[in-house]
N, C-alpha and C positions, 0 to 999 in steps of 0.2 A: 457719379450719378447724384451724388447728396448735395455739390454745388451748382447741380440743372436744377433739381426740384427747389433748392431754397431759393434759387435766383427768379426763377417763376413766381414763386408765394410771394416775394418781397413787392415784386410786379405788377400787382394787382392781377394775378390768374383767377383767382377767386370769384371777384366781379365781374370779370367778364367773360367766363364761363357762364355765370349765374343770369345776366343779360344776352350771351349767347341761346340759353338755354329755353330763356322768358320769348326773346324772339323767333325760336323754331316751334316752339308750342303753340304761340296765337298764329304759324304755320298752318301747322297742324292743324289747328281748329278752322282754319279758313279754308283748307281742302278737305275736311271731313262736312262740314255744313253746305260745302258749294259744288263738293265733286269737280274741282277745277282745280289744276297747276299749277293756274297762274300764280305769280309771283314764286316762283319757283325758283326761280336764276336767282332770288337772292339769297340763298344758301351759297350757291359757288361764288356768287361775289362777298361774301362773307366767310367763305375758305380762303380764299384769295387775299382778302384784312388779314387774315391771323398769320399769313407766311411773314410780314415783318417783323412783326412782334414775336413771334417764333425764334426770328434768323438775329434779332436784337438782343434775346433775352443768352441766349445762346452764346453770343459774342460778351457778354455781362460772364459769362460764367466762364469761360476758355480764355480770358485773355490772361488771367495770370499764370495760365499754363503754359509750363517749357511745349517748347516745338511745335506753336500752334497755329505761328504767323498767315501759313499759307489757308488754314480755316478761316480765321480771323479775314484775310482777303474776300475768298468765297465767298462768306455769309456774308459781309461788306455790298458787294458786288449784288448779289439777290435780292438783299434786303432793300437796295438803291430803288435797280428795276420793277421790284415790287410793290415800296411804298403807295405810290400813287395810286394803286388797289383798296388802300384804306379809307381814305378821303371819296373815292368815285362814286361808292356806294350813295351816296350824297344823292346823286344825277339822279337816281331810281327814284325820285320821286315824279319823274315828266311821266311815270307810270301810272301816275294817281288818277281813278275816275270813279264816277258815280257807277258799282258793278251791284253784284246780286247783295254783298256785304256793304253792310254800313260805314258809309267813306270815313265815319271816326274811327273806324275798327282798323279799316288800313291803314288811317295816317298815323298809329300808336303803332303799326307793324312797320312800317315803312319807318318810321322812327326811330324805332330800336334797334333795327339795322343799321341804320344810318350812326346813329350814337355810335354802337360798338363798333363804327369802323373808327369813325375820330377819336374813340380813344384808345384802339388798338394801336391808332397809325401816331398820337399825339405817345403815348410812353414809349411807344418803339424809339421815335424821334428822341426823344429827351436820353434815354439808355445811350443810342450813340453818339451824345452830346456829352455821355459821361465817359465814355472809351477815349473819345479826342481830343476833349480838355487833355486828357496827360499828358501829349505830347504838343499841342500848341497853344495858345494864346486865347485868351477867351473873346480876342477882338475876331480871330479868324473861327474860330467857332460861332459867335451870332452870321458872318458871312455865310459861312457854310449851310449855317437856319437857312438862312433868305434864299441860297441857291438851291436847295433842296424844295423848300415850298415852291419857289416859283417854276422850277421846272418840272415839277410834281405837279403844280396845276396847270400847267400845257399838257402833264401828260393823261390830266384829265376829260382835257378838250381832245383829244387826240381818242383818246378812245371815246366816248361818246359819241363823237362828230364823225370819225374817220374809222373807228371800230377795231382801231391795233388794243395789242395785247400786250405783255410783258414780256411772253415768250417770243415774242415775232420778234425780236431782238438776236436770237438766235437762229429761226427758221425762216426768215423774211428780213434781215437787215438790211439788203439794198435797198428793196420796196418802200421801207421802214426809214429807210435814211434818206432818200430822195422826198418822201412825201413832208418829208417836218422840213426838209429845204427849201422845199417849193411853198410850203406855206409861212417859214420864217424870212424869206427874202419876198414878197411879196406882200407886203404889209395893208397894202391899199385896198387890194382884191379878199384878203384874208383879215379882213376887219372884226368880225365875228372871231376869230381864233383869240386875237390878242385881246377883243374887250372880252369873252370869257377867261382867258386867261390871268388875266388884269383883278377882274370880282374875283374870282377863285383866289387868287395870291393874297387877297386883302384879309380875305372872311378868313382863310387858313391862316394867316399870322395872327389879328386881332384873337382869335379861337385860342392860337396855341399860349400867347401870351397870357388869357386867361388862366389857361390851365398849369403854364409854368408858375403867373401869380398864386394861385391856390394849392399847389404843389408846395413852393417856398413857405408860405403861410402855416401850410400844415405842419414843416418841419422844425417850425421856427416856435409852435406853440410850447411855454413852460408844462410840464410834464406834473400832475399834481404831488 
């Protein structure tokens, strides 16, 4: 238990809790002032962020543990079909409009969601960049970056567009499997899929790159 809560802390749980927390509040104040829901769903799309980062931090804390490989799978596996739960939250802003609140009010709420999923779904990312480096190559680890984002951002267009989920993986797999077929062999008709796909993979690398830059930078500062 002592090596889940320290692996958590070290995590940046802190902040984004603390940003969790800043974004259910200006919630809260927008369904107490307005008597409406709306924006509602972005709490579940914001449960939905935290399962990587969860299933990452997790995998940080179990892997030195004897007899854990087949957890270590598991959370792998969740953590996969999950990600792209982080980033989506992104999309929720084609919800933006002039309503009874002040469109500055939402775009600071819609914000803050949006932030905590990227960087729920940016340290989850980088965590299993630290379990994989052990075992291979840091050339196939940046591959494995790029195949992650980019099929992470189909599976952002995918839900958006087409409205799957991460479980319909296991409740809907054929449905689920034919529908990314038809629109992966189809390039011409499904133009829309690959140019969002395409922006999406670009902003999520350049983003994460940031974030690895300023990660690096922090660890590299002389300590007074």
């Amino acid at each position: 238990m002592q090596s889940f809560i320290k692996t958590f802390i070290t995590h940046s749980f802190f902040p984004l809790f603390l940003l969790t927390f800043f974004g259910i509040t200006l919630l809260l104040i927008r369904v107490t002032i307005t008597h409406s829901s709306w924006y509602s769903f972005l709490l579940w799309n914001l449960l939905l962020a935290w399962v990587p980062y969860v299933c990452s931090s997790s995998m940080i804390a179990l892997r030195k543990a004897k007899h854990t490989h087949i957890y270590l799978f598991l959370l792998g596996i969740t953590w996969f079909l999950f990600f792209p739960n982080a980033p989506y939250i992104i999309t929720d802003f084609v919800h933006l409009k002039e309503r009874t609140m002040p469109i500055w009010f939402d775009i600071v709420l819609l914000s803050s969601f949006a932030l905590n999923g990227l960087f729920l779904g940016f340290i989850s990312l980088r965590s299993i960049e630290e379990i994989v480096q052990e075992y291979v190559s840091t050339w196939v680890v940046k591959c494995m970056v790029v195949f992650i984002l980019l099929s992470s951002s189909f599976g952002i267009y995918i839900g958006r567009f087409h409205r799957w989920n991460s479980w319909n993986v296991i409740n809907k797999p054929t449905d689920l499997l034919f529908d990314i077929l038809a629109t992966l062999l189809h390039p011409i008709t499904n133009a829309e899929a690959y140019a969002v796909t395409l922006v999406f993979f670009f902003f999520l690398t350049i983003t994460y790159m940031i974030f690895i830059s300023l990660h690096q930078h922090r660890h590299k500062e002389p300590h007074p």
